[in-house]
C-alpha positions, 0 to 999 in steps of 0.5 A, spaced: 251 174 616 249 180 611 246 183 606 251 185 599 250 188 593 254 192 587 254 195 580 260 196 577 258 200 570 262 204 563 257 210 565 255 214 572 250 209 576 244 213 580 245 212 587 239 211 589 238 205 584 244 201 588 240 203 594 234 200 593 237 193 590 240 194 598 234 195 602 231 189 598 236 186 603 234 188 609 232 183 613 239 180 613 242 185 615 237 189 620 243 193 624 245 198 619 245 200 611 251 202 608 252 205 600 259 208 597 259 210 590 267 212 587 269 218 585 266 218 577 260 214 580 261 207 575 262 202 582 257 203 587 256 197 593 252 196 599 251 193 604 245 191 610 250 189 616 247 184 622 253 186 627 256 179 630 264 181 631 266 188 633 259 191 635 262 198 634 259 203 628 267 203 625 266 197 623 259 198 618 260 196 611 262 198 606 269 198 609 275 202 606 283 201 608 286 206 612 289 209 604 283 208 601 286 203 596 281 198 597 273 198 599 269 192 601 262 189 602 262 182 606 257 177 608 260 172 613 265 170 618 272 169 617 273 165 624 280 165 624 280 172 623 285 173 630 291 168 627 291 172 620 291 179 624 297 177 627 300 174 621 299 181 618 301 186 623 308 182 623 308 184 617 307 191 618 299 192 617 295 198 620 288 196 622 283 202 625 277 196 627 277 190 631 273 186 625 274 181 621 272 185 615 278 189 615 283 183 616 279 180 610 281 187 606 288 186 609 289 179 606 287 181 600 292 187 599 298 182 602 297 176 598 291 177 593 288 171 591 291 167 594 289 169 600 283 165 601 287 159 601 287 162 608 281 163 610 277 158 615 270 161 615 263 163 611 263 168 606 261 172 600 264 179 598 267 184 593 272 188 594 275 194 589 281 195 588 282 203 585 288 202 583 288 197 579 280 198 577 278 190 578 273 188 582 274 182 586 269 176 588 269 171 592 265 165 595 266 160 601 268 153 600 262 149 601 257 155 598 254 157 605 253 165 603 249 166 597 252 169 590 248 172 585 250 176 579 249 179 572 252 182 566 247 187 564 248 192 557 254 196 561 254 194 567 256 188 572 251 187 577 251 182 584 247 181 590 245 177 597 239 174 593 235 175 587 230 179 589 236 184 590 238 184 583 231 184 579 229 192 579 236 193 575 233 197 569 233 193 563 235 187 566 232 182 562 227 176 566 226 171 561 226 164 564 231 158 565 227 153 563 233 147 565 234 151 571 226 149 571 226 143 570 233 142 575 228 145 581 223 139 578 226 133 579 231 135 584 227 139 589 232 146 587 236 150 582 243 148 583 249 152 582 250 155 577 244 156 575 238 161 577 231 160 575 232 167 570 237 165 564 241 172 565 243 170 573 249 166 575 251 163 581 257 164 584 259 157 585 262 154 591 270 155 592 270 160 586 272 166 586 271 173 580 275 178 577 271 184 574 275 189 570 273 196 569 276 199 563 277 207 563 271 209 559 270 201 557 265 195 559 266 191 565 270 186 563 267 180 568 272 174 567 270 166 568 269 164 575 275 160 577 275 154 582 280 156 589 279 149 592 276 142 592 275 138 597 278 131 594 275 124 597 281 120 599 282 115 604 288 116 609 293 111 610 292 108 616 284 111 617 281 116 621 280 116 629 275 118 632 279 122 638 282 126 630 275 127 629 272 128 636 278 134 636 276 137 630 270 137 633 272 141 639 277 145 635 272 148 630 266 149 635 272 153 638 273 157 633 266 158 630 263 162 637 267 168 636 263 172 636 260 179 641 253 177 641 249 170 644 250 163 641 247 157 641 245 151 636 239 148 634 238 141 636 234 136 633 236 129 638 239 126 631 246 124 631 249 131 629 246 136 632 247 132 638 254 132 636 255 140 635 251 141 642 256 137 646 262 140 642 260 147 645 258 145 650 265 142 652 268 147 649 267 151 656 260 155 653 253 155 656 248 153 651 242 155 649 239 149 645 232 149 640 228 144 637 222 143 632 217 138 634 211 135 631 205 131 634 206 125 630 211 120 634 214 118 628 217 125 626 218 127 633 224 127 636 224 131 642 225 126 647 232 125 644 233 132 645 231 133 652 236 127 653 242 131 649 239 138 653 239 135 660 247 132 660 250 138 657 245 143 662 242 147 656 238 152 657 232 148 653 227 151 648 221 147 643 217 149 640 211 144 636 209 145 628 203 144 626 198 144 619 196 151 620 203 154 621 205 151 613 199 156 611 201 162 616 208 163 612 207 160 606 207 167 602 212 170 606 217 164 605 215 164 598 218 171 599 224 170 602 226 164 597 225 167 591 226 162 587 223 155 586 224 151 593 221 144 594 224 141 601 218 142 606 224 142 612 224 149 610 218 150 614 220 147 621 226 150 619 223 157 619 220 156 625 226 154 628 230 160 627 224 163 628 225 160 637 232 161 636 232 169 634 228 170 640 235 170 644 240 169 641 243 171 634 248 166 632 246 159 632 251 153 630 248 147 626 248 140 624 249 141 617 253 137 612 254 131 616 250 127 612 254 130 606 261 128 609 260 122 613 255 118 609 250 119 614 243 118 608 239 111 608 241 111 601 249 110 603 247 103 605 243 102 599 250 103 595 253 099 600 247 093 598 247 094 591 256 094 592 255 086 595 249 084 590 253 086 584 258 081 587 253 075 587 247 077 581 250 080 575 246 087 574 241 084 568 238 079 573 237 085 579 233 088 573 229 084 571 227 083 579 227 091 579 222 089 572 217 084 576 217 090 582 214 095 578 209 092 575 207 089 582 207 095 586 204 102 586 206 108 582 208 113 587 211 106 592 217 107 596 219 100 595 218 101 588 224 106 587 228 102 591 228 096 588 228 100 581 235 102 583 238 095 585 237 093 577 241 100 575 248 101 573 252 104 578 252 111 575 245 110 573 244 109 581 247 116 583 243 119 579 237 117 580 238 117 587 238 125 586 233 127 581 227 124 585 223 129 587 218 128 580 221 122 577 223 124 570 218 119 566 212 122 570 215 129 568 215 129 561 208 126 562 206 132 565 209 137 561 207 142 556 208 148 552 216 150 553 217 145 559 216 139 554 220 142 548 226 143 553 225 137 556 226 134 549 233 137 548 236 137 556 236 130 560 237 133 568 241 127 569 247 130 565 248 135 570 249 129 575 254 126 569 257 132 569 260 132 575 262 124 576 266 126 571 270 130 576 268 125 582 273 120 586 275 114 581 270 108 580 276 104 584 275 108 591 268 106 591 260 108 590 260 112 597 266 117 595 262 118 588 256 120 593 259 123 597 262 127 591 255 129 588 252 130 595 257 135 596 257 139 591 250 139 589 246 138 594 248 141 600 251 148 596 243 148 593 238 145 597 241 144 605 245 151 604 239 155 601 234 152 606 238 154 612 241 161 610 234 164 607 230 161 613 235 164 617 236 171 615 228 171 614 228 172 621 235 176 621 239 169 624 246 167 623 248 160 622 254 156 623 254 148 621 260 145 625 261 140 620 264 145 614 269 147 618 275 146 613 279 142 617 273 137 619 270 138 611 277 135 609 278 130 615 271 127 614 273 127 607 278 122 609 275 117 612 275 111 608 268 108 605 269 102 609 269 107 616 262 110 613 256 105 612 255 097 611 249 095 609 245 096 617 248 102 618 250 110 616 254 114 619 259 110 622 266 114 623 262 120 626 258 115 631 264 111 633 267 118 634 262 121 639 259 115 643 264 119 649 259 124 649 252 122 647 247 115 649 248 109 646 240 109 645 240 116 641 247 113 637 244 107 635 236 109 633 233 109 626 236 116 622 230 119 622 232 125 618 229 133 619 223 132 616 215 134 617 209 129 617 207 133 609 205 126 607 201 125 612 198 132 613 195 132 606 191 126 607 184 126 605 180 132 608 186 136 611 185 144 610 193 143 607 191 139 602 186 143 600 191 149 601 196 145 595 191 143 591 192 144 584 185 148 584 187 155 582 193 155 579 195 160 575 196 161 567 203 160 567 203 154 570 196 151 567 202 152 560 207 148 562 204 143 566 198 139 565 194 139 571 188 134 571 194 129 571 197 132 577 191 133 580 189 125 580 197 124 583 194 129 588 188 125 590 192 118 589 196 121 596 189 124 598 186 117 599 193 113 601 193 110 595 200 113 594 205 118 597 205 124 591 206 129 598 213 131 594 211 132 587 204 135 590 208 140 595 213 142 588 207 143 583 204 148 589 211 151 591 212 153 583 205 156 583 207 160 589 213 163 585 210 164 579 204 168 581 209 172 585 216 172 581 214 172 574 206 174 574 208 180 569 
């Protein structure tokens, strides 16, 4: 993984602008720092490069091809780098390094575009061409690299990461208040947003083309869609042998690489999975895992058991309440923009561990998005056989009972609300919960509440049902759909990346693999989750390598005790409490209601641990981001 960052402008760019934005960026690429700026000074890029494959200084970004044609800043893997070399050299390519950098620049210049339906991998990269003056951009397919953008005046600008695009000068900071109200309910700011209304995201499996006209504007054109992952049943079903030689083939493919690899391993299912498939591929692991003094959040005796089968060389590492206070300025930092999911904490801790000796870590992320592997998949299933026998009006009217009975902030309140919803109702709420939005427009004020009469986050949600499996294949495909395509790419990606490259980690997930994304997508809902259980194509498919006992166990999820760790009396609690709050926040929220949420969790009356951590993660932001 790396650091890149770009301007293509109509007037000459000041270097040491471009260098800066560049040097924003250095944690994730700590090995070498790179610039290069065309001959008449309207395209500069950079780049801050963690070595990974081919280690010589040849290989150091930004790259040109061996005519100067073409110049690239990349950020990424591709895996299947050698296969598409040969390919190329057959077809008379010349190539000066052993990187996958130059078999990218290649593929470009060969196929164009095209070329991405090539590539097996991770990335985010611009490539200018000079002859044709066009700057080409593109992101992978499930969004595991981050790309930032903004047409400026004359110039076009991209980054890494926010932070890396910010001291642009004239760039305006005016803030997204959908975008806010997104981070609100879902816990993130999803694609395309960013929390600044003048920065884009990139989306997942698109790709850009920028034109620079002589002694013109930029031109920047409208991202286009590359590739979708399609949720349809195969015929005949999925088996697990197939799934179990994706499995193997992917962790093949995914430790290329000149530097130590291993993989985080939690002792859930697919973890567990990912370290049995690198191991078995013929490779000496090295395993990391997070712990935590409460046994119902603990999971380190399941990891030993996966850590003693394959032999690994085993390493945990225990979080507590005083590491969430010991980094929050500095994730605050590396986030850069609202973040909600407090599994980023553990999650920091554990590349963190992992840094310590290795460089490359394979991870467990996107199991749950491609196999049905969250408890609410059972949920949909349930909802599916009572429809059957109940018509949707009586579950309400027993959801209507069950709000009046229970508590505000109870869990089976949610629950048993979800049964009396229309379906796409269901899906949406099972989404936007992180502050319910009935309760967020209680709170708000200011510019919040006036955006909130004019923007309902469920429709983004809607939007993307309209693209999602037909209601014929079932509730599950449409699930797996919204999960895919906003969950992961804004929450789970984003944790794992900015977690990561804090600590100048690169991280693989095995799962997204393009052949396994696209042969999980294929199982047929009825081979994913009944109503006691989730996951079950994926379980079925590694019970040769791992315990029946760990297979079969309560998902327990990768979570840490907040809720718990808020409780009356605790240093944390008192640390995300709503004394203190800056002015920003004090206008759009109004804080002597969120402070009776915070107390309600505070006696155990309730659990507001997620709204309690948002409210203070968006203090947090503001008084480092938007201070000004």
């Amino acid at each position: 993984m790396c650091g890149i960052v770009g301007v293509v402008a109509a007037r000459e760019i000041a270097p040491e602008t471009v260098e800066y934005m560049r040097d924003r960026l250095a944690h994730r690429g700590p090995d070498h720092a790179g610039l290069w700026r065309s001959a008449d000074g309207r395209v500069c890029l950079g780049h801050r490069r963690l070595a990974i494959i081919d280690l010589d200084e040849r290989s150091n970004q930004p790259l040109h091809s061996h005519d100067g044609r073409f110049t690239v800043t990349f950020n990424g893997e591709i895996y299947n780098y050698r296969t598409i070399r040969a390919r190329l050299e057959r077809l008379g390519a010349q190539f000066r390094t052993e990187s996958d950098t130059e078999v990218l620049m290649e593929a470009y210049r060969a196929w164009g575009p095209e070329s991405l339906d090539l590539l097996s991998g991770m990335f985010a990269f611009a490539i200018w061409d000079a002859q044709t003056q066009r700057l080409f951009c593109a992101r992978d397919r499930a969004g595991e690299k981050p790309f930032y953008y903004a047409a400026v005046g004359e110039a076009f600008l991209f980054a890494s990461e926010i932070k890396g695009l910010l001291d642009w000068p004239g760039l305006p900071q005016r803030l997204d208040y959908k975008a806010l109200i997104d981070y609100l309910t879902l816990g993130f700011v999803p694609d395309p947003k960013s929390i600044w209304l003048d920065i884009r995201k990139l989306p997942p499996a698109h790709s850009m083309l920028i034109e620079l006209p002589d002694g013109g504007v930029p031109a920047p054109q409208p991202p286009r869609r590359y590739w979708s992952l399609r949720f349809h049943a195969r015929a005949g079903g999925v088996l697990p042998e197939q799934i179990r030689g994706a499995l193997l083939e992917a962790a093949k493919e995914m430790s290329v690489s000149d530097v130590p690899v291993g993989t985080f391993l939690s002792g859930g299912v697919d973890s567990s999975a990912v370290t049995a498939a690198l191991s078995l591929s013929g490779h000496a692991v090295r395993t990391f895992t997070i712990g935590f003094d409460l046994p119902q959040y603990d999971e380190r005796a399941w990891a030993r058991q996966v850590a003693e089968r394959y032999h690994t060389q085993h390493t945990e590492r225990l979080v507590e309440p005083d590491d969430v206070v010991a980094v929050v300025d500095r994730l605050n930092w590396h986030y850069d923009e609202p973040f909600s999911d407090y599994s980023s904490f553990p999650t920091f801790y554990l590349c963190r561990e992992a840094r310590r000796s290795i460089t490359v870590a394979l991870s467990g992320d996107g199991a749950d998005e491609l196999f049905a592997g969250y408890r609410k998949y059972q949920r949909l299933v349930r909802r599916a056989e009572l429809s059957a026998v109940y018509p949707v009006p009586l579950a309400r009217a027993v959801a209507a009972v069950a709000r009046q009975a229970l508590g505000e902030g109870s869990h089976w309140r949610r629950t048993l609300t979800q049964y009396g919803l229309e379906a796409s109702q269901m899906l949406t709420d099972s989404l936007c919960n992180n502050f319910p939005l009935p309760l967020l427009r209680s709170v708000a004020r200011g510019p919040l509440a006036d955006a909130l009469r004019h923007y309902d986050p469920s429709q983004l949600v809607e939007d993307l049902l309209a693209d999602a499996p037909p209601a014929e294949v079932g509730l599950l495909n449409a699930m797996r759909h919204l999960d895919f395509a906003l969950t992961l790419p804004g929450d789970m990606l984003v944790k794992v990346d900015r977690a990561s490259m804090a600590v100048s980690l690169e991280t693989r997930p095995l799962f997204l693999h393009r052949g396994v994304m696209e042969l999980a997508a294929s199982i047929p809902p009825a081979g994913l989750a009944n109503r006691d259980a989730a996951k079950l194509a994926l379980k079925d498919a590694v019970r040769p390598w791992l315990p029946d006992a760990l297979i079969d166990r309560r998902k327990q999820g990768f979570a840490m005790p907040l809720p718990e760790w808020l409780g009356p009396g605790s240093a944390l609690g008192e640390t995300m409490g709503s004394d203190g709050a800056c002015e920003a926040l004090h206008d759009m929220l109004d804080l002597t209601q969120i402070a009776r949420l915070q107390a309600a969790h505070a006696d155990g009356t309730a659990n507001f641990a997620s709204i309690v951590h948002a409210t203070f993660a968006l203090n947090q932001w503001f008084g480092r981001w938007a201070a000004g």
